[in-house]
Every structure is written in C-alpha cells, then in structure tokens.
C-alpha positions in Angstrom: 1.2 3.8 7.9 3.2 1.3 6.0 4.8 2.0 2.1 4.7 -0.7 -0.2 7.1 -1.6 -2.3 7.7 -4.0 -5.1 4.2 -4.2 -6.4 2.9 -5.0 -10.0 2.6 -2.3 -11.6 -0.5 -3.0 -12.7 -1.6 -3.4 -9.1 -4.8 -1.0 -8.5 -6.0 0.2 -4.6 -8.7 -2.7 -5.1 -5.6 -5.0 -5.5 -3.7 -4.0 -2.5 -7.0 -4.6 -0.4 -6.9 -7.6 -1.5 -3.4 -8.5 -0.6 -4.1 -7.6 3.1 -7.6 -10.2 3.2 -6.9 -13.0 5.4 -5.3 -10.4 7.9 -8.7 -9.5 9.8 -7.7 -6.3 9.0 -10.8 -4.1 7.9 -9.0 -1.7 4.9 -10.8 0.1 2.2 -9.3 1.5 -0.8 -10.0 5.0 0.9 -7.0 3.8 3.1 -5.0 2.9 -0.3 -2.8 5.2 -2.6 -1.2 4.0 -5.4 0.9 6.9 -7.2 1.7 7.1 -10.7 4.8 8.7 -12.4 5.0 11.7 -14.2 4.4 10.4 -17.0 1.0 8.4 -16.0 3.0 5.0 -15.3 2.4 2.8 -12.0 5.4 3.4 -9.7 5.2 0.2 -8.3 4.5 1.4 -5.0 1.3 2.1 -2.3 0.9 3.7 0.6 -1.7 2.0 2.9 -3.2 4.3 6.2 -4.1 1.9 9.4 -6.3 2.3 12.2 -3.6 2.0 14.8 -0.2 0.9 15.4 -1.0 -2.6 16.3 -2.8 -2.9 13.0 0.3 -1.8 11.2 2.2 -4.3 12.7 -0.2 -6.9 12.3 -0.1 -5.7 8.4 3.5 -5.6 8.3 3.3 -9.4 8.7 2.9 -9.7 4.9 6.5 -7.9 4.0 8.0 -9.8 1.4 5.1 -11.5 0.6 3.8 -12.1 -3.1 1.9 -10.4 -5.9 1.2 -11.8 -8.7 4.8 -12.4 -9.2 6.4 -10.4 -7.3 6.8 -9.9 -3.8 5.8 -7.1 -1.4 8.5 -5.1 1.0 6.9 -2.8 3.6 8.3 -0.1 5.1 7.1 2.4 7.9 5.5 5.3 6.8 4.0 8.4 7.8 1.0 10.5 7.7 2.9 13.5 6.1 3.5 10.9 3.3 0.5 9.4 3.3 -0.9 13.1 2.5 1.8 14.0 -0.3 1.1 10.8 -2.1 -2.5 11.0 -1.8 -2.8 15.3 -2.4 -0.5 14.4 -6.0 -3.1 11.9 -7.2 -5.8 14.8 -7.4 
C-alpha cells in the first residue's frame, strides 16, 4: 500500500491510474481511493492497494514525480488505512 501525497486536487481514481502507466504495473481504480474533506473538497491525497510488495516498490519509483503541476510524494501505507479511507467514501 502506498499514500499519495501532493496530488491535484482535481485528480480523480482514473487519474492516479494513469500516473502509474508506463510502470507495467496492472492497477484499476478498484485499487484507488481518493478521499474528500468534510466538506466535499479533494484532499489532495490517494491511497493506492498493490498486488505485492515488490509491486509497491516498483510503484514507489514515481515519488516525487509530476501531476499536472505538481508532484507526487509516496509514502508507505497500510491495509488498515487503505480500509478507513475507502469505508469513509461510502
């Protein structure tokens, strides 16, 4: 699991998907959340599930790289996060 940082915040799960093509990495938005504020706004943040480790790392290879204009910091995550961030979007 890896937490994103830094996006756009206009930046949508498709968006993030996107980022990672190029990698040979095979993520679907399913993998993706992107959680909004309380009040509705992007928080500039997304919080992408991997296969494995290895694919994580192979991921994490895109820290600090751009998005539109602004780049990307990645940090490890967890599955427990994963799950809080994905159960608040319902």
């Amino acid at each position: 699991m890896l937490k994103l940082r830094g996006l756009p915040f206009s930046a949508s799960r498709e968006d993030v998907v996107a980022f990672f093509d190029g990698t040979g990495l095979n993520i679907t938005t399913a993998e993706v959340v992107v959680p909004t504020q309380a009040d509705g706004r992007a928080s500039g943040e997304a919080y992408v599930r991997f296969q494995d480790a290895e694919a994580a790392r192979t991921a994490s290879q895109k820290d600090r790289c751009m998005m539109g204009s602004r780049y990307v910091e990645m940090f490890v995550s967890s599955q427990d996060e994963w799950q809080i961030k994905s159960n608040s979007q319902r």
